[in-house]
C-alpha positions as CSV (number, residue, x, y, z in Angstrom):
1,X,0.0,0.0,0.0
2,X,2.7,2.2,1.2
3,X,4.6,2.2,-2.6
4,X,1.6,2.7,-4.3
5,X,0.6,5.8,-2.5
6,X,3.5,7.2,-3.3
7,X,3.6,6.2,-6.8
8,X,0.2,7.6,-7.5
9,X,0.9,10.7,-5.1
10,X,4.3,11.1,-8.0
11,X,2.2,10.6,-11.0
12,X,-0.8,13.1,-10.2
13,X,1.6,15.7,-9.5
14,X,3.7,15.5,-12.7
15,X,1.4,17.5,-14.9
16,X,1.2,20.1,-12.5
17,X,1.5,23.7,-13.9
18,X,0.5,21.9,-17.7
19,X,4.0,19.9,-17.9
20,X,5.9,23.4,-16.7
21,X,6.0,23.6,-12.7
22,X,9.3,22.9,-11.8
23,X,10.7,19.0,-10.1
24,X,11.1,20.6,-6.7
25,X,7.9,21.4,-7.2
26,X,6.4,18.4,-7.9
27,X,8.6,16.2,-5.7
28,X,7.8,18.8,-2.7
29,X,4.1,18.3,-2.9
30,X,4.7,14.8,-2.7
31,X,6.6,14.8,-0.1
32,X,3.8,17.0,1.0
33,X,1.4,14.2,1.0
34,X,3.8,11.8,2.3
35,X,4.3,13.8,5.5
36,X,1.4,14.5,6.5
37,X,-0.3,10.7,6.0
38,X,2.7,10.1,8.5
39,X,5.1,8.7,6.7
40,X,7.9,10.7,6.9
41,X,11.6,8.7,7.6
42,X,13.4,9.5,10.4
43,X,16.2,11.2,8.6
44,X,13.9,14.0,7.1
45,X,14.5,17.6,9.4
46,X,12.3,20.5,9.2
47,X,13.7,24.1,8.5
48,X,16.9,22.7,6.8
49,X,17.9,23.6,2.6
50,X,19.2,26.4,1.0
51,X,16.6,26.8,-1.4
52,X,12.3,26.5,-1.1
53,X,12.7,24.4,-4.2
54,X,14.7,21.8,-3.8
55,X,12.4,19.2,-3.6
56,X,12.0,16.1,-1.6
57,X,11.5,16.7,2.5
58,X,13.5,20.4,2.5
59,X,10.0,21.6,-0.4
60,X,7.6,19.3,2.0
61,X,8.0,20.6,5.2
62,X,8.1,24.0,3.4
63,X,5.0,23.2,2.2
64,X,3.3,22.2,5.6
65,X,4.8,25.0,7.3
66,X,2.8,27.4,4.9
67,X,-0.2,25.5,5.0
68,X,-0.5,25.7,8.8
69,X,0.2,29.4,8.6
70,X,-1.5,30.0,5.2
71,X,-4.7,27.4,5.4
72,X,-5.8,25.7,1.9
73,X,-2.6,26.9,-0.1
74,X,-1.7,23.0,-1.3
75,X,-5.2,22.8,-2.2
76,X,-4.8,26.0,-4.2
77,X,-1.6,25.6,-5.8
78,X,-3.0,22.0,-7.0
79,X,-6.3,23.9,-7.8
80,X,-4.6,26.6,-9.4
81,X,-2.2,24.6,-11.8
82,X,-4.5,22.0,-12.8
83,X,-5.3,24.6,-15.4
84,X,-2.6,27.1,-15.5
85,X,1.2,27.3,-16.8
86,X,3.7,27.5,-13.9
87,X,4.6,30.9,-12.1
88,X,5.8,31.7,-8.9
89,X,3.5,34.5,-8.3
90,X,0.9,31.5,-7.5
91,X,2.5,32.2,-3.6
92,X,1.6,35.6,-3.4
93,X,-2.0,35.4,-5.0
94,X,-2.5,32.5,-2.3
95,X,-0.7,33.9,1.1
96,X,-0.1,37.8,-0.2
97,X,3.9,36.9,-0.5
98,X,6.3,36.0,-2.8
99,X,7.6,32.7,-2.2
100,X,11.2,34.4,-1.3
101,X,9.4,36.1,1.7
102,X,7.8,33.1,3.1
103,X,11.3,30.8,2.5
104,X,13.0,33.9,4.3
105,X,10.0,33.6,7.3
106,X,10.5,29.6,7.3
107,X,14.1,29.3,7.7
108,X,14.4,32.6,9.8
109,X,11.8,30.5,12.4
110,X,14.0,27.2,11.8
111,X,17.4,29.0,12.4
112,X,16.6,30.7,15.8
113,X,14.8,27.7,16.7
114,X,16.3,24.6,15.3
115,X,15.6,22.0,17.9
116,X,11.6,23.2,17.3
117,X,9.9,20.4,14.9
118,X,6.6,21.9,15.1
């Protein structure tokens, strides 16, 4: 059960953004998913990564950390580029920031607070 969650979690994602959102992107909402259904491996840390779009865990917590400060924004980015072409400014018409500001806000929280995991 557990591999094909993930498989179909990958594959709905990968037309995101009509073919154009970025593989950080679409790896991060997956690991998204994975997270919060509680299957996240021990060796994944919140707040770490240089960049929002890396992918994998560092795009996934990044992801849960707006959505419990910005409420319904994975189901408005999916919403959003089922039908549209990829842009960044998708972060600011859903939480009112660019998605530089809210990276800055997450790892700003993460690096005066490391040991926090909440």
């Amino acid at each position: 059960m557990y591999g094909n969650t993930m498989v179909f979690t990958a594959c709905s994602f990968a037309d995101e953004g009509q073919g154009s959102a970025p593989g950080g992107l679409i790896e991060g909402v997956a690991d998204y998913v994975r997270l919060r259904a509680g299957f996240a491996p021990p060796h994944w840390h919140r707040g770490r990564g240089e960049r929002w779009d890396e992918g994998y865990d560092v795009t996934g917590y990044f992801f849960d950390w707006i959505e419990k400060n910005y409420a319904g924004f994975v189901r408005g980015l999916n919403a959003i580029l089922k039908d549209a072409k990829w842009d960044e400014d998708v972060f600011k018409l859903i939480t009112g920031k660019n998605v530089h500001e809210l990276w800055k806000e997450y790892r700003k929280q993460y690096d005066s607070h490391p040991e926090q995991e909440a």
